[in-house]
BADOKOL-799074 format. One line per 8 residues: number of its first residue (from 1); their letters; for each residue z, y, x of C-alpha. Coordinates in nm, 2 decimals. Example, Ala and Ser with C-alpha at 12.3 -4.5 7.8 and 13.67 -1.06 7.14 Angstrom:
2
1) AS) 0.78 -0.45 1.23 | 0.71 -0.11 1.37
This chain:
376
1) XXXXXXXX) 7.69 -4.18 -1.68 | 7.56 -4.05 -1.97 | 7.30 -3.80 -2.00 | 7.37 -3.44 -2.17 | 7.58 -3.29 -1.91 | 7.68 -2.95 -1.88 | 7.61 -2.93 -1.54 | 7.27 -2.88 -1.33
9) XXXXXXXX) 7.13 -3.04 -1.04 | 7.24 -2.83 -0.76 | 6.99 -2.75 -0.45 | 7.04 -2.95 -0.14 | 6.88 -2.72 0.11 | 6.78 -2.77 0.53 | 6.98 -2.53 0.74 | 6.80 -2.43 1.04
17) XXXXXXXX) 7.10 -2.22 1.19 | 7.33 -2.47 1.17 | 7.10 -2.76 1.27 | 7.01 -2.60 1.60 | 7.40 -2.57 1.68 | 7.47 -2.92 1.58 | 7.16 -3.09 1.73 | 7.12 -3.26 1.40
25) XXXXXXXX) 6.97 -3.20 1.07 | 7.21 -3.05 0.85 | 7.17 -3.03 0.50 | 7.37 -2.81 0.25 | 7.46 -2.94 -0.06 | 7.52 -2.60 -0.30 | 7.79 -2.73 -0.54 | 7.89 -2.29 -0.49
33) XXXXXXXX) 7.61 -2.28 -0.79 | 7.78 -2.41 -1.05 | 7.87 -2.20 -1.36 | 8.25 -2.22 -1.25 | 8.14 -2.10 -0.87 | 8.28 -2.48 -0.79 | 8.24 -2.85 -0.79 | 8.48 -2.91 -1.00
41) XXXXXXXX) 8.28 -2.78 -1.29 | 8.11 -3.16 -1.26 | 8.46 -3.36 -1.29 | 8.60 -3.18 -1.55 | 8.37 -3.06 -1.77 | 8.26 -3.47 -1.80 | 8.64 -3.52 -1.86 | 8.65 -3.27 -2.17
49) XXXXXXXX) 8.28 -3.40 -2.26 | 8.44 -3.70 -2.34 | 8.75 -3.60 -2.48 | 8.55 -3.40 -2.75 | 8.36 -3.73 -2.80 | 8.68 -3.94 -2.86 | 8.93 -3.63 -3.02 | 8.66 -3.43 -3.20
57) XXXXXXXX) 8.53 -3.10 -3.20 | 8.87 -2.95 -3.29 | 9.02 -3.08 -2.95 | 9.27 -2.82 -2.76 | 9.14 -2.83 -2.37 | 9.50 -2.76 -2.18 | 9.51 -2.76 -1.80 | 9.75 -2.59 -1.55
65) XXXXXXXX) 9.61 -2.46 -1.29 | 9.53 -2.07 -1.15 | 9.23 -2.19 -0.95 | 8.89 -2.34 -0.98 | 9.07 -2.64 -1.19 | 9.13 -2.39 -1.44 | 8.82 -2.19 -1.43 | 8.64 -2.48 -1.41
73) XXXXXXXX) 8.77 -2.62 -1.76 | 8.78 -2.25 -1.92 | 8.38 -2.22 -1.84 | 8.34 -2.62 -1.99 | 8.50 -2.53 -2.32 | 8.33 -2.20 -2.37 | 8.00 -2.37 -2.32 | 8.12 -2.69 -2.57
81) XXXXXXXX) 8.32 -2.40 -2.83 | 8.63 -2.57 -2.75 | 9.00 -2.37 -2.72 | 9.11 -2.35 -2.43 | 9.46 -2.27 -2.24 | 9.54 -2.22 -1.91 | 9.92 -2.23 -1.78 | 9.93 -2.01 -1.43
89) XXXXXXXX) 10.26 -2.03 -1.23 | 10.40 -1.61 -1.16 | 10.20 -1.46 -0.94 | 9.82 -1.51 -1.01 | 9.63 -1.22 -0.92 | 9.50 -0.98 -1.20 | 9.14 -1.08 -1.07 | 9.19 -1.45 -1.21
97) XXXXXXXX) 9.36 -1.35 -1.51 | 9.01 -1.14 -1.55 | 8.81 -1.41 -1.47 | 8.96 -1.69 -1.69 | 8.97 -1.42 -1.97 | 8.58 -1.34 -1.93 | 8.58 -1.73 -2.00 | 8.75 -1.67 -2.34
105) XXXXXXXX) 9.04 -1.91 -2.22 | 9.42 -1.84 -2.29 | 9.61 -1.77 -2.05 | 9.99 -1.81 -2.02 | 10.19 -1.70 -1.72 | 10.54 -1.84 -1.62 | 10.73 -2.08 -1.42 | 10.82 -1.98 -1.03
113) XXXXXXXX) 10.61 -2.29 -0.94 | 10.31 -2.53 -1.04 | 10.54 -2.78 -1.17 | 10.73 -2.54 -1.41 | 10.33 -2.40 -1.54 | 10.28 -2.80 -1.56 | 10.62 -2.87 -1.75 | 10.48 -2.57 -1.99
121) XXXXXXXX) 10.16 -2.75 -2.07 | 10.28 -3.08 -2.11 | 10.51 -2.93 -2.43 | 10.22 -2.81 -2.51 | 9.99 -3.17 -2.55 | 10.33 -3.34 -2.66 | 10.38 -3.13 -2.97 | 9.99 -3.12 -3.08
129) XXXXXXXX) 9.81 -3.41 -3.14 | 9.48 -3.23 -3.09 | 9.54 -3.08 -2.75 | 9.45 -3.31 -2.42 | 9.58 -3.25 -2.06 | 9.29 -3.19 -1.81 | 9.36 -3.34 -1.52 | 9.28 -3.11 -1.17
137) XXXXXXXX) 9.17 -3.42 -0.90 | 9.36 -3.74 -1.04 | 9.18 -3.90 -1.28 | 8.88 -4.17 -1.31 | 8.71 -4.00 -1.50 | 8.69 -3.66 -1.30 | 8.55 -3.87 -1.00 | 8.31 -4.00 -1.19
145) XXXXXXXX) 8.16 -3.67 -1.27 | 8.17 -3.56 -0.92 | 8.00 -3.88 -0.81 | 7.73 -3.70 -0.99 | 7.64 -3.51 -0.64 | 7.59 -3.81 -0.44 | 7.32 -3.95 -0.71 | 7.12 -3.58 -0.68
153) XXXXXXXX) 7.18 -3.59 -0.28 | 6.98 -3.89 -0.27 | 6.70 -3.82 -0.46 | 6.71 -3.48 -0.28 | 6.72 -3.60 0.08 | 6.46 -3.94 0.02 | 6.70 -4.11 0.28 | 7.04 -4.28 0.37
161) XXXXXXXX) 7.23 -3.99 0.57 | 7.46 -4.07 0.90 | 7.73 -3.86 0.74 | 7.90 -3.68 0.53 | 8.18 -3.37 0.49 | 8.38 -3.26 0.26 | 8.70 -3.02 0.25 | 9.03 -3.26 0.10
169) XXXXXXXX) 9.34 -3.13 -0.10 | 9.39 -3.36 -0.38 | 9.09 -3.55 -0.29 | 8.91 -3.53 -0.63 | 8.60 -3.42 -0.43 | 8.66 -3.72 -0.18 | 8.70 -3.93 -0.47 | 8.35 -3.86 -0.60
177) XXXXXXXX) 8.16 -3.88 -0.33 | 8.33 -4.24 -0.25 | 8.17 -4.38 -0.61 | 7.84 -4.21 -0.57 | 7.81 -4.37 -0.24 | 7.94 -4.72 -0.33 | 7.68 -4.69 -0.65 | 7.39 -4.56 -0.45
185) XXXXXXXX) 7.42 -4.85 -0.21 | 7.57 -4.52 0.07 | 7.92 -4.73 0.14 | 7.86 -4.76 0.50 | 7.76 -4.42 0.55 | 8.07 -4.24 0.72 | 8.30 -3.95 0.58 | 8.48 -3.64 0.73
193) XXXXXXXX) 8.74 -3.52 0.51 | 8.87 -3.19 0.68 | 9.19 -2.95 0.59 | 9.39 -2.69 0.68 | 9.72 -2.74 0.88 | 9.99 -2.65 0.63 | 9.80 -2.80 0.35 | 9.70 -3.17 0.51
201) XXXXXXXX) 9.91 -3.33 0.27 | 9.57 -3.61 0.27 | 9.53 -3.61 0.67 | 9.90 -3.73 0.68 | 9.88 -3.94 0.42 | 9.59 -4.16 0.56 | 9.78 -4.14 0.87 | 10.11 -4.37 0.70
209) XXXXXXXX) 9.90 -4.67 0.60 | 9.67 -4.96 0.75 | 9.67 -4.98 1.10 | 9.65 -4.63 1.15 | 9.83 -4.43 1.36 | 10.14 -4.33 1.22 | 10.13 -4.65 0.99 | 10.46 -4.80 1.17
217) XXXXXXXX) 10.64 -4.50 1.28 | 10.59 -4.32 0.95 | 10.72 -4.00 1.13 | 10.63 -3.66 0.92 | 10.67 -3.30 1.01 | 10.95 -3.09 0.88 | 10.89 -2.99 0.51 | 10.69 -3.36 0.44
225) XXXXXXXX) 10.87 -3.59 0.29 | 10.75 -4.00 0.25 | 10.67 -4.09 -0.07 | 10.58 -4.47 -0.17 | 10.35 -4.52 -0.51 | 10.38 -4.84 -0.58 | 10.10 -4.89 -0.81 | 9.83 -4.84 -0.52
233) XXXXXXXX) 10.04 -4.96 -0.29 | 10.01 -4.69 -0.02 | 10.23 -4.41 0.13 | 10.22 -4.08 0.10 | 10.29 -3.73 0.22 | 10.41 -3.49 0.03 | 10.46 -3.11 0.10 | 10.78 -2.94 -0.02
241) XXXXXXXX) 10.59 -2.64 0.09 | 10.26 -2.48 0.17 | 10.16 -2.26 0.52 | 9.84 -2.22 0.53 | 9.61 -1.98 0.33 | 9.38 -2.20 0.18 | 9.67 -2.37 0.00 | 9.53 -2.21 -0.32
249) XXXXXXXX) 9.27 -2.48 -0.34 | 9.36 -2.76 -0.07 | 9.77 -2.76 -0.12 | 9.80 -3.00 -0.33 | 10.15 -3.16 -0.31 | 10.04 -3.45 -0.19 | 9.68 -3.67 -0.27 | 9.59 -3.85 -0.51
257) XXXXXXXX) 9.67 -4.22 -0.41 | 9.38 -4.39 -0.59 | 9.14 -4.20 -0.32 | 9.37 -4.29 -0.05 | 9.36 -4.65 -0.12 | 8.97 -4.63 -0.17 | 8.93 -4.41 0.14 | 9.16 -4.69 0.37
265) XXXXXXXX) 8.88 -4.95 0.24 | 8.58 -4.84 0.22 | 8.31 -4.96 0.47 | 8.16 -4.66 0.66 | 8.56 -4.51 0.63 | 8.69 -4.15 0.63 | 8.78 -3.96 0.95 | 9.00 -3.71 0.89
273) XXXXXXXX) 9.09 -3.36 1.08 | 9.30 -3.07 0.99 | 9.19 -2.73 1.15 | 9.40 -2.40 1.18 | 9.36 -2.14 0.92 | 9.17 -1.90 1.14 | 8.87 -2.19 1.25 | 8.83 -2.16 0.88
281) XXXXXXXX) 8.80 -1.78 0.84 | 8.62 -1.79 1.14 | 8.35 -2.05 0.97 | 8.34 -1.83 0.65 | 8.24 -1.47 0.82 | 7.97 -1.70 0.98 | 7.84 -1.89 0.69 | 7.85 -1.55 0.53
289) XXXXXXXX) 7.61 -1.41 0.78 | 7.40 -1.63 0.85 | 7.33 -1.78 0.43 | 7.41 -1.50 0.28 | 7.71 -1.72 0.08 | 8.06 -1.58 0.06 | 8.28 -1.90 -0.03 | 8.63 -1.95 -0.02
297) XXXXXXXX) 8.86 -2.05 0.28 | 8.89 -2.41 0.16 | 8.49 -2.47 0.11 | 8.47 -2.29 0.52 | 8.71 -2.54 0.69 | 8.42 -2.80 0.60 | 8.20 -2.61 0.78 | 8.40 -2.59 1.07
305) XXXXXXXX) 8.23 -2.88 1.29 | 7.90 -2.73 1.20 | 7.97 -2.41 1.41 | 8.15 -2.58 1.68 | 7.94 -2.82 1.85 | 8.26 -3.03 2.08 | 8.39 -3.11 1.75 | 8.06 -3.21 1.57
313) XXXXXXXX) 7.97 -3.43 1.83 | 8.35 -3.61 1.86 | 8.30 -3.70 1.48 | 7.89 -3.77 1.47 | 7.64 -3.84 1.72 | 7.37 -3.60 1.71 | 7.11 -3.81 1.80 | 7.09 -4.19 1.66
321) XXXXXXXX) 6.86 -4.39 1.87 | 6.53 -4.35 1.99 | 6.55 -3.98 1.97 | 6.63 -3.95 1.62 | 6.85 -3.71 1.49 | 7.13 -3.76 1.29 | 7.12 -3.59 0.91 | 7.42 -3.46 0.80
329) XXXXXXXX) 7.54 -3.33 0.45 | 7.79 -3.08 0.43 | 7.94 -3.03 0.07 | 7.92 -2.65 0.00 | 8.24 -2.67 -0.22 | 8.22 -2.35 -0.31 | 8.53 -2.13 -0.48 | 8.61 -1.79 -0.71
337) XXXXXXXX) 8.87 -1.69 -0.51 | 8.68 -1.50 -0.27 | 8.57 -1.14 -0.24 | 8.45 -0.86 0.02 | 8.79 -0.69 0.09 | 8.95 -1.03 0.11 | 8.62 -1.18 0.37 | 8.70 -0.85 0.53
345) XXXXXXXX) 9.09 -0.88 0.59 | 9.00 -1.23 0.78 | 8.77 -1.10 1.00 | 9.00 -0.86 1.09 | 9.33 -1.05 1.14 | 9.03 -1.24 1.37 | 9.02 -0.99 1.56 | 9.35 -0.88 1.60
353) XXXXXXXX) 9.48 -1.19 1.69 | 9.21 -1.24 1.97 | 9.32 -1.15 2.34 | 8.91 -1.11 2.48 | 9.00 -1.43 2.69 | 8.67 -1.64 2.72 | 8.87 -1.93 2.79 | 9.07 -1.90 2.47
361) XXXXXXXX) 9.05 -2.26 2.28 | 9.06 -2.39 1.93 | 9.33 -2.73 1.89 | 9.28 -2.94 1.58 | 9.46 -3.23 1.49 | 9.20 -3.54 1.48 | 9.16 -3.86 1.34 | 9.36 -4.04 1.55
369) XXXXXXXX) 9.67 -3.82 1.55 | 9.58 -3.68 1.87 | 9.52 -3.30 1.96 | 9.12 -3.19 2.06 | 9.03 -2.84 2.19 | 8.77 -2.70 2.29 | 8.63 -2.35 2.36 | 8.60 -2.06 2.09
């Protein structure tokens, strides 16, 4: 990769909180740090490095997106002096219009859906030869600059880790840290991808191919339709609609299918589990209390095995012979779409929707297709 990114090492910093509920050694990889509060920052400001190098200094950055995709390419361009438009379905919040202006990006609203804001900016590149489309998760090239992380976790952590988490919605992230462990000599080290129900367009997709579990039935929940890409060769889900709350980062239709096919056959593999939204707000007031980090919904649900020890333990061991303990990395995603009111409103509808039963019990869906509870 070549050097003169706009990006910076990101810490990778020993959490003792979390590593005495876990049993492990737990390791937090800040990728919340970054200029655009997100990882992305790494994919896509390598993607529009590289466009400048091949289009000039002139190029037009165009991307559609109302999240971190978007912010994340608005903060790249500023940085490089490079236009920049966003395309933002209706809706968007007068806080991200805010933020994407501080950025000096344009910003156009329209189109009931991300398709229609996607149409919009394809016009756009069509009609000027100057102008490139930023890709949000499926791309080579984005990967490769998120692959970046797993380079800095190893020369961070002096040692091969037992595992890995990430969050997965497109599965740009997962893409990323699949490269940087197959160049790093990490492709036996095992993955947990982990979303939301009502966004796990990646949890069922994985579950449609190889031998896995819904590989023959090919059975999917109302609003999931099949979908078959023929170049990777690999089914997949893809939502016609979006339930949960982190959908703003994780709902992506369906995955990208060049991580799918790389997740299905890579060594160490990716286990995959997709939580209910209030696990994740859960995770977030606690991760907000106890390191002083207020990240969004979708960055929390990886931190939901972390906090609940049953569920940890089902996807790592915490000790790996001889006494040893496992050492785990947990990708701090990170996310702008976060504040205090809104960290606030979860913790209430926590409450609210708690009945003081001490039995009470979380259910995710698991690896394996099958249902896992334990205790709150």
């Amino acid at each position: 990769m070549a050097t003169g990114n706009l990006w910076v090492e990101t810490p990778l910093i020993y959490s003792t909180r979390l590593s005495e509920l876990t049993g492990a050694a737990v390791y937090l990889k800040l990728e919340n740090l970054h200029p655009s509060f997100s990882f992305k920052y790494r994919g896509i400001s390598h993607f529009i490095q590289k466009s400048r190098q091949t289009l000039g200094s002139d190029v037009h950055v165009v991307i559609a997106s109302g999240g971190n995709a978007g912010l994340a390419a608005a903060c790249a361009a500023k940085a490089l002096k490079l236009r920049c438009t966003v395309f933002i379905p209706d809706g968007v919040t007068q806080s991200t219009l805010d933020v994407l202006k501080r950025e000096e990006a344009e910003v156009i609203v329209g189109g009931k859906h991300y398709s229609e804001a996607l149409a919009r900016a394809a016009d756009v590149v069509a009609s000027d030869s100057k102008a490139v489309m930023v890709p949000a998760y499926d791309d080579a090239t984005v990967w490769e600059g998120h692959s970046s992380m797993v380079h800095e976790i190893q020369g961070q952590l002096k040692k091969k880790p037992d595992a890995i988490f990430c969050s997965v919605g497109g599965a740009g992230l997962l893409g990323g840290i699949i490269i940087g462990c197959k160049a790093v000599g990490w492709d036996d080290v095992p993955l947990v991808g982990l979303g939301t129900i009502g966004s796990d367009s990646f949890y069922h997709s994985m579950s449609l191919n190889g031998e896995r579990f819904n590989s023959k039935n090919k059975s999917l929940p109302p609003g999931i339709e099949l979908v078959y890409n023929e170049e990777q060769q690999v089914h997949l889900a893809h939502l016609t609609s979006f339930s949960s709350k982190a959908s703003g980062s994780l709902g992506a239709s369906e995955p990208s299918a060049g991580v799918v096919r790389m997740a299905l056959e890579r060594k160490g593999g990716v286990k995959t589990v997709s939580v209910p939204d209030e696990i994740s707000m859960e995770a977030l007031a606690s991760f907000a209390n106890d390191h002083k980090f207020l990240v969004e919904l979708a960055c929390s649900t990886t931190l939901v095995p972390a906090y609940h020890r049953p569920l940890f333990e089902k996807l790592v061991r915490p000790c790996q012979g001889d006494g040893d303990r496992a050492v785990v990395v947990f990708v701090v995603c990170g996310g702008f779409k976060i504040d205090v009111e809104t960290a606030a409103e979860y913790a209430k509808m926590l409450r609210s929707n708690s009945n003081g039963e001490k039995d009470e019990e979380w259910t995710v869906k698991y690896d394996d297709g099958s249902l896992f509870s334990f205790k709150k």
